[in-house]
C-alpha positions in Angstrom: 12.1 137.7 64.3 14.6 137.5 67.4 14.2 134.7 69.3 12.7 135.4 72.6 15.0 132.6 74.7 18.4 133.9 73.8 20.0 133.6 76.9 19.7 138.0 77.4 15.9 137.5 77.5 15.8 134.7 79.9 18.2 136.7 82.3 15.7 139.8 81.8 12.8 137.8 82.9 14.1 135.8 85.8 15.5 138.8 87.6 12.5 140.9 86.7 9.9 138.6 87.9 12.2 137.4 91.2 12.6 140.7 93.7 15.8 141.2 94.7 16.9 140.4 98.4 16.8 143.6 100.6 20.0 144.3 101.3 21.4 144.2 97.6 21.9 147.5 97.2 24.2 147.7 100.6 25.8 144.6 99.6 26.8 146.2 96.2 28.0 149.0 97.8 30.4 147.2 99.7 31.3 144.9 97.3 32.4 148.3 94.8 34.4 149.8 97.6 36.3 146.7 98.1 36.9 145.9 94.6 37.9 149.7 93.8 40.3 149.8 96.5 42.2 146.1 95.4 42.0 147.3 91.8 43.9 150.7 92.6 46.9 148.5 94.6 46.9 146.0 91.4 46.0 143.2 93.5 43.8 139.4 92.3 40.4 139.9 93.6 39.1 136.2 93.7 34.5 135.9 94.3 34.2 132.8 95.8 30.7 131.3 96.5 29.8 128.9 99.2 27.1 126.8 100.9 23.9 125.6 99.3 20.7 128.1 98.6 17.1 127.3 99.4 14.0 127.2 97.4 11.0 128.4 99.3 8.0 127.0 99.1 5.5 130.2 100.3 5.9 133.7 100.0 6.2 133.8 103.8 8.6 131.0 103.8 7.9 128.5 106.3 8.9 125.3 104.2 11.8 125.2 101.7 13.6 123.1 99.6 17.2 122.7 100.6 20.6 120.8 99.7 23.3 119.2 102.4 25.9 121.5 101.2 27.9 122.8 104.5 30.2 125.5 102.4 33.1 123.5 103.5 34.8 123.9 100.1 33.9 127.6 99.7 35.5 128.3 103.2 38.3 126.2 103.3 39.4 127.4 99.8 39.2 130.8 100.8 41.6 130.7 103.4 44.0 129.5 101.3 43.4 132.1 98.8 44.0 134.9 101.7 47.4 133.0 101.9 48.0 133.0 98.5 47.9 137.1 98.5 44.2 137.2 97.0 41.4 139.6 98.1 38.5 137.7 98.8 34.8 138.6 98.5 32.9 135.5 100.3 29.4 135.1 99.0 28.0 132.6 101.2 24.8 131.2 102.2 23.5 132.9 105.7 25.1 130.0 109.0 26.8 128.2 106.2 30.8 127.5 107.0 33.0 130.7 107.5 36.6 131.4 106.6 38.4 130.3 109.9 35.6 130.1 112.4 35.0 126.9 110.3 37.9 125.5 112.6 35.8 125.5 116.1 32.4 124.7 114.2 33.0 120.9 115.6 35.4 121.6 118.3 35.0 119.2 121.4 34.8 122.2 123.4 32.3 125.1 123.3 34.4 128.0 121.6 33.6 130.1 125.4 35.6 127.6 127.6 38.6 129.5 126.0 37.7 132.4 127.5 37.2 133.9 130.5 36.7 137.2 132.5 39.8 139.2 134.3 39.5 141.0 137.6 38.6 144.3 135.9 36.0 142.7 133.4 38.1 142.2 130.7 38.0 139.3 128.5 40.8 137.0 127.7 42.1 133.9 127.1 41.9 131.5 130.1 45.5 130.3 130.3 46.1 127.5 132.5 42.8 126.6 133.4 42.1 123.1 133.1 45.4 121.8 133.1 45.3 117.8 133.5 41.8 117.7 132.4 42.5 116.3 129.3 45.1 115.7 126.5 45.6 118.7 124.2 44.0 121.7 126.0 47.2 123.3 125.5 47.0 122.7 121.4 43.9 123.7 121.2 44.8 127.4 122.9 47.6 127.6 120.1 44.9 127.0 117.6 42.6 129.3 118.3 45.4 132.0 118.9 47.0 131.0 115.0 43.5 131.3 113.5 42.3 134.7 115.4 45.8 135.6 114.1 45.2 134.7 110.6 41.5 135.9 110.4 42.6 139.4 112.0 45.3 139.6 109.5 42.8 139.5 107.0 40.2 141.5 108.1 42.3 144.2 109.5 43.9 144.2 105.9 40.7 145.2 104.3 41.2 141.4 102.0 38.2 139.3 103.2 34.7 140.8 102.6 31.4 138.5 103.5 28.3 138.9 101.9 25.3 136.4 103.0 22.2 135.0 100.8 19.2 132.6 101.7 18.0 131.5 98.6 18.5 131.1 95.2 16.9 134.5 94.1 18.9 136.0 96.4 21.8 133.9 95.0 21.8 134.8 91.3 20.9 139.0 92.1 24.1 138.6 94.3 25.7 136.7 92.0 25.4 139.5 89.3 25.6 142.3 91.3 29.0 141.6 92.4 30.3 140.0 89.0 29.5 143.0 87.4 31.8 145.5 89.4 35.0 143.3 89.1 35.4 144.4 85.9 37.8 147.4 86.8 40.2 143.8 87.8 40.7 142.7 84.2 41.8 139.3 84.2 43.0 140.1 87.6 39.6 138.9 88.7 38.7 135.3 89.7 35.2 133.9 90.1 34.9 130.5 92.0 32.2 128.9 91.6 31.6 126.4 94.7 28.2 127.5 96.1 25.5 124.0 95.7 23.1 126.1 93.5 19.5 124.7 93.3 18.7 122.9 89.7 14.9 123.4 90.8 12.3 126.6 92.2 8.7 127.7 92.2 8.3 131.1 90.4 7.1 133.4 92.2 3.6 133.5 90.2 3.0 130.0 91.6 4.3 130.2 95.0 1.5 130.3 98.0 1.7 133.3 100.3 1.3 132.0 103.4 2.0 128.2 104.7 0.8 125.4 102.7 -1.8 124.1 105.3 -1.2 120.3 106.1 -4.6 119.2 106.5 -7.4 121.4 103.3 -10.3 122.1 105.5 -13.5 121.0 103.1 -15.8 124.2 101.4 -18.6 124.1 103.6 -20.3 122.1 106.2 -22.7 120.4 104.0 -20.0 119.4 102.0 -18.2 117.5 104.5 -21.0 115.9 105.8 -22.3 114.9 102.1 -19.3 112.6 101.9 -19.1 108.9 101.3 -17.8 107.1 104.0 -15.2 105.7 101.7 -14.2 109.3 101.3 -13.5 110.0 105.2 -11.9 106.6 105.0 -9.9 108.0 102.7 -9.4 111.6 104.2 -8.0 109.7 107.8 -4.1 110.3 107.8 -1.7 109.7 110.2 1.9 111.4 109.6 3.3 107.8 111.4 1.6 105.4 109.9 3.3 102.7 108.1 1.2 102.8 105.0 2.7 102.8 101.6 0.4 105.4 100.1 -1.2 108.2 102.2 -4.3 109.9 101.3 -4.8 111.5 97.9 -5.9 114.6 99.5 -3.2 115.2 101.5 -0.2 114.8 99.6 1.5 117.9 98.6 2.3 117.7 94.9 5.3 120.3 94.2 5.6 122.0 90.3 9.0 123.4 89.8 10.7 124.8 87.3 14.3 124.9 86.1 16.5 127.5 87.3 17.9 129.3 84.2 21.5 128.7 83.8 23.4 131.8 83.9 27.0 130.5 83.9 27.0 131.7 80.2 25.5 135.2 80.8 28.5 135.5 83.3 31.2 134.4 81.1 29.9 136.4 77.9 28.6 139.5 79.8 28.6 139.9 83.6 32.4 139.3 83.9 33.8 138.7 80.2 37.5 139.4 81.4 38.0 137.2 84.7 39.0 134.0 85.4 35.9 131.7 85.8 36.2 128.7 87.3 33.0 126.4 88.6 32.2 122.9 90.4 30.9 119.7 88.5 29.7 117.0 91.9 28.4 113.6 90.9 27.8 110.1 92.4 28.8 108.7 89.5 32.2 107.9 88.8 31.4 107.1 85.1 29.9 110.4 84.8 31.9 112.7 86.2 34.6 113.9 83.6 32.1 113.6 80.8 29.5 115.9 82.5 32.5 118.5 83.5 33.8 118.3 80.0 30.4 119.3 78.4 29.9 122.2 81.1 33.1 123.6 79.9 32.2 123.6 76.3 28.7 124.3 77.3 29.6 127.8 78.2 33.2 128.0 77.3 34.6 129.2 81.1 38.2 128.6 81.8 37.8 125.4 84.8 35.5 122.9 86.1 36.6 121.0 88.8 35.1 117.6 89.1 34.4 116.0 92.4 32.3 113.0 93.3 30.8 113.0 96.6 32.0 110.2 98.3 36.0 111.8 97.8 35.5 114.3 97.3 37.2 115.3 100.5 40.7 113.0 98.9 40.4 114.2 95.2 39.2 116.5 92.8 40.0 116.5 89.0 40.6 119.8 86.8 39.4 120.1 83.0 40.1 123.0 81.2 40.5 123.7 77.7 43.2 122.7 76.0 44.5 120.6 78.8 44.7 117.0 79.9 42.1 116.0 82.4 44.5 116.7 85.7 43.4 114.4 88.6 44.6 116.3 92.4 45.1 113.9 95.1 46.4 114.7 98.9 48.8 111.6 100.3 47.6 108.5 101.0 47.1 107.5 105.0 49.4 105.0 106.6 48.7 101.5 105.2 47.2 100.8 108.7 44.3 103.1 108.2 43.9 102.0 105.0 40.4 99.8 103.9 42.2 97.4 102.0 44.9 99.4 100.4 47.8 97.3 101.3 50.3 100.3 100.3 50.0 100.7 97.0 50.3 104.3 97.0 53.6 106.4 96.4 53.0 108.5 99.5 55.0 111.0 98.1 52.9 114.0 99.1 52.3 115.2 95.8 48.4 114.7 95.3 48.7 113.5 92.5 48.1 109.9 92.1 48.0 106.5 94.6 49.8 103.7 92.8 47.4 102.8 90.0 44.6 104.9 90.9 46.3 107.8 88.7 44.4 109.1 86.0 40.9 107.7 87.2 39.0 108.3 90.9 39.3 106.2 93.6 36.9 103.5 94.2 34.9 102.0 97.2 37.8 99.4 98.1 40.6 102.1 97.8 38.8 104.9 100.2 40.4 105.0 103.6 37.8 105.0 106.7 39.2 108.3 108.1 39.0 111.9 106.7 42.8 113.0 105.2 44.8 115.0 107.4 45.9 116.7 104.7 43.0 119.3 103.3 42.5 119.1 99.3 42.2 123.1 98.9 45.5 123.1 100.0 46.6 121.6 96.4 43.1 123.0 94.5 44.2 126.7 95.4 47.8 126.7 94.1 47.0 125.1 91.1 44.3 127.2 90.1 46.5 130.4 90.9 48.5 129.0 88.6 46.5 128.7 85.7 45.0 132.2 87.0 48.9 133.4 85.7 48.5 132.3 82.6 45.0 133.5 82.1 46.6 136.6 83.3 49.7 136.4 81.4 47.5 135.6 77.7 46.3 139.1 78.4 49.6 141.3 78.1 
């Protein structure tokens, strides 16, 4: 009797019992064109994902479950695919990061004081204004001018195609929609895995329509008035008081289940010929190329990238089959800036080690107090175009 868990089952169930989001169908759509038309010129479609995904709580979502992911790493990497000569189809979550409007998202100055209105209502850049008001006006003009550049380039080139989700239904319909059509690429197609997808949701079955009330109003009149007074002792809750336990009857208890993993329906069936290439974050240090090592044998893809959260910004490590772990590492600050680090590092420029930090991550001690100046994707990208070529190349 066939087992009703094989991993085609689950993916029948989730996606038949979790609607899909509303624009899915346009989103394919788009997503088809886009590949069709890259295919036909014989260029490397790379799908990266990006940003975290919510779990809702009620039908009518007012409360969710969410993760701190920004989409940094999806965005950032996906310029420097652009540059690399990829296609890119951006599947990110809905405010998250974008592909060079990333760049102003923390700018000192509100993205409009760079603008301004001509005589005949046109709208331009405001050259000159504000001179001697501060340090840098100047740079930051040239910035803005080099990234509109760069982000026309690539949307007037038909190479960078956005496609938003909310949550993580919305996620994994997405996520197969598009992963399906890329197989006209071959192993011309990449999938990049970066998106912070939630471990955790409430099926739909379970999930309250409207907004989980914070205060359950008793059955009936009598009822209330029946109580003990130890009861409406117990009932009296203030959302600031200091207490250590509030009120039985007012916590929210939360039963969720895991969210199937699909990596393997992706590598076996949704996109059997591309690339695939997914993120492993940790805390742990101890645990970090252990639990990427078991995710690739887990569902035999071709990278996980390992990345602990508190460097991740300075280092990443690559396992893939076959390979030595491969630790990525962008130059080591000045000595100055340094917490501790006395100049140990080779400062060479390669990424790829600090003195005797090679072949391990960095710890507490060895982290410098500033971000780098230097972004990791900028080394994460080329390297994985490069094993891209051979995954390419193992094909003719």
């Amino acid at each position: 009797m066939a087992s009703s868990t094989s991993p085609s089952d689950v993916e029948d169930a989730y996606f038949a019992s979790n609607p899909p989001p509303r624009a899915l169908q346009e989103h394919t759509q788009l997503a088809s064109e886009f590949v069709s038309s890259h295919a036909l010129a014989g260029r490397r479609v790379v799908l990266i994902t990006s940003g975290g995904t919510t779990v809702p709580l009620e039908r009518q979502t007012v409360r969710f479950i969410d993760n701190f992911s920004a989409g940094t790493r999806g965005a950032t990497s996906a310029e420097y695919f652009l540059e690399a000569g990829y296609a890119v189809i951006f599947l990110h979550r809905q405010f998250s990061l974008l592909p060079y409007s990333r760049h102003f998202s923390h700018s000192r100055h509100c993205f409009l004081d760079f603008l301004g209105e001509g005589p005949g209502g046109e709208i331009g850049w405001r050259e000159g204004e504000g001179e001697g008001e501060g340090e840098g006006e100047g740079e930051d003009l040239a910035r803005v001018r080099d990234v509109l550049g760069r982000y026309r380039r690539a949307r007037d080139s038909n190479r960078l195609l956005m496609i938003p989700f909310v949550t993580i239904g919305d996620y994994l319909h997405e996520l197969r929609a598009v992963s399906r059509l890329m197989g006209p690429l071959g192993r011309s197609g990449l999938l990049y895995l970066a998106a912070a997808v939630s471990d955790f949701f409430v099926p739909p079955e379970r999930m309250a329509e409207h907004k989980i009330q914070s205060q359950i109003q008793s059955q009936s009149q009598s009822q209330s008035q029946s109580q003990s007074t130890d009861d409406a002792e117990d009932e009296e809750f203030d959302n600031f008081d200091s207490s250590p336990r509030a009120a039985r009857s007012k916590r929210l208890v939360i039963d969720l289940d895991p969210v199937p993993k699909f990596l393997k329906n992706l590598v076996d069936g949704w996109a059997p010929q591309g690339m695939i290439v997914s993120y492993k974050l940790e805390t742990d240090p101890a645990i970090l190329v252990r639990k990427a090592r078991y995710s690739l044998d887990r569902y035999q893809h071709h990278l996980v990238i390992g990345n602990l959260l508190s460097t991740r910004k300075w280092e990443v490590v690559f396992v893939s089959p076959g390979r030595e772990d491969k630790w990525l590492r962008v130059p080591p600050p000045p000595p100055a800036s340094m917490g501790g680090v006395t100049g140990t590092g080779t400062g060479t420029g390669t990424g790829t080690g600090w003195g005797d930090a090679e072949g391990r991550p960095l710890r507490a001690d060895e982290l410098p107090r500033e971000d780098p100046d230097t972004e990791i994707e900028r080394l994460i990208i080329p390297a994985v175009a490069e094993l891209h070529d051979a995954h390419i190349a193992a094909g003719k």
